[in-house]
BADRENFI-358149 format. One record per residue (C-alpha): x, y, z; residue in one letter. Coordinates in steps of 0.02 Angstrom, whole numbers, plus 50000, padded with zeros to 5 digits. Layout:
<pts>
XYZA...
</pts>
This chain:
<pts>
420305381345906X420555397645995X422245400846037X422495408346229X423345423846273X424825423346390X425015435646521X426135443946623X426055437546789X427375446046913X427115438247110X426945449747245X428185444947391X428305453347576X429595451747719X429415453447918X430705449348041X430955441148208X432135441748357X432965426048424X433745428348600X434595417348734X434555422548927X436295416149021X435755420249207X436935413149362X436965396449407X437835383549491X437955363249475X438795348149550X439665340249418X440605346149254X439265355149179X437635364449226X436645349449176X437505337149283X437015341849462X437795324249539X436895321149697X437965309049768X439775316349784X440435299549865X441195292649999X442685300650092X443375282950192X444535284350327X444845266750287X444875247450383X445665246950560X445675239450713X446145253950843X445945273350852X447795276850955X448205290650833X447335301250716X446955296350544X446935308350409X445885304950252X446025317850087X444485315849966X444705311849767X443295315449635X442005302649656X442485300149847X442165318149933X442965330549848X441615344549780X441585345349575X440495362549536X440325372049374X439745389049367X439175403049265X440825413449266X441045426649387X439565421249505X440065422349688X439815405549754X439595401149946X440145380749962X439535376150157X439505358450232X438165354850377X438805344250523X437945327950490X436505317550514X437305310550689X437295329750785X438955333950757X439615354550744X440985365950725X441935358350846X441555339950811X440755329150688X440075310350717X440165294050623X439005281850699X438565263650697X437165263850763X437425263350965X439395269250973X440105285650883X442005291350839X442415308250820X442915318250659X443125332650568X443105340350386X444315353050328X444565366750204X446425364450205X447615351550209X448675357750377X446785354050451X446605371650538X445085378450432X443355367450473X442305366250307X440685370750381X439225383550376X439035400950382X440855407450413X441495391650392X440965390550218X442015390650074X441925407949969X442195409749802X442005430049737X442275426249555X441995408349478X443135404949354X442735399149185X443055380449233X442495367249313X443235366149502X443635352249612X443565356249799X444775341949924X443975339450078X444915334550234X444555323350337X445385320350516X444435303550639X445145309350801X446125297050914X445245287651057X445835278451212X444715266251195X444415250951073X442835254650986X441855242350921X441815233150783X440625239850647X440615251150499X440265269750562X439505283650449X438855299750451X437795309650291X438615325650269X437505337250151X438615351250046X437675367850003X438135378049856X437435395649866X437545408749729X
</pts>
């Protein structure tokens, strides 16, 4: 029997490096967080009625027209409303049924002397916060001296957030 020798074995060992990294660049979303982007911010209702003899003023809540938007903070943000899908503009919007229209507008502000609209009627932000922000629109359907019809009127209003 031959007996075996033991050896000295030492292991050789080496060592490299690598870099991990993130990239946080500006960005905007509808909704409570960046990955939300909502596209349907609700419906703003002026309610049921059966005349238009005075105005009717209608404020929006979250999930029925106000704008929820979260942003990387410190982004300047542009928020701009277009004037519907029924050819309304700065000075008047449209809800439609289809072969009669009423007259409205959207506001920035509740005393209903800013229109929320584009270019420099759009909302400006110079330095998102670090929170999420909710944005009241208001609404005003303008009187009329005659009964319209009966019917459910609408209009699409698309909101823009620019950054």
């Amino acid at each position: 029997m031959v007996a075996l020798g033991l050896r000295d074995v030492s292991a050789s060992t080496t060592t490299d490096t690598f870099t991990v990294s993130a990239v946080i660049t500006s960005g905007c979303a509808f909704g409570t967080s960046s990955t939300s982007n909502t596209t349907d911010l609700g419906t703003l209702s002026f309610g049921t009625m059966a005349a238009l003899s005075d105005n009717v003023d209608a404020t929006s809540s979250t999930g029925s027209g106000s704008i929820v938007v979260t942003c990387t903070p410190g982004t300047a943000v542009t928020i701009s409303l277009d004037y519907g899908v029924n050819g309304g503009s700065a000075t008047e919007r449209y809800l439609s049924n289809g072969t009669q229209s009423l007259g409205y507008q959207l506001y920035q502000d509740a005393s209903h002397s800013t229109v929320w609209g584009e270019d420099s009627l759009a909302y400006s932000i110079s330095d998102f916060p670090q929170t999420t922000q909710t944005y009241l629109v208001y609404g005003r359907l303008f009187s009329s001296t005659t009964v319209p019809d009966a019917g459910t009127y609408t209009d699409t209003v698309t909101v823009t957030l620019a950054y």
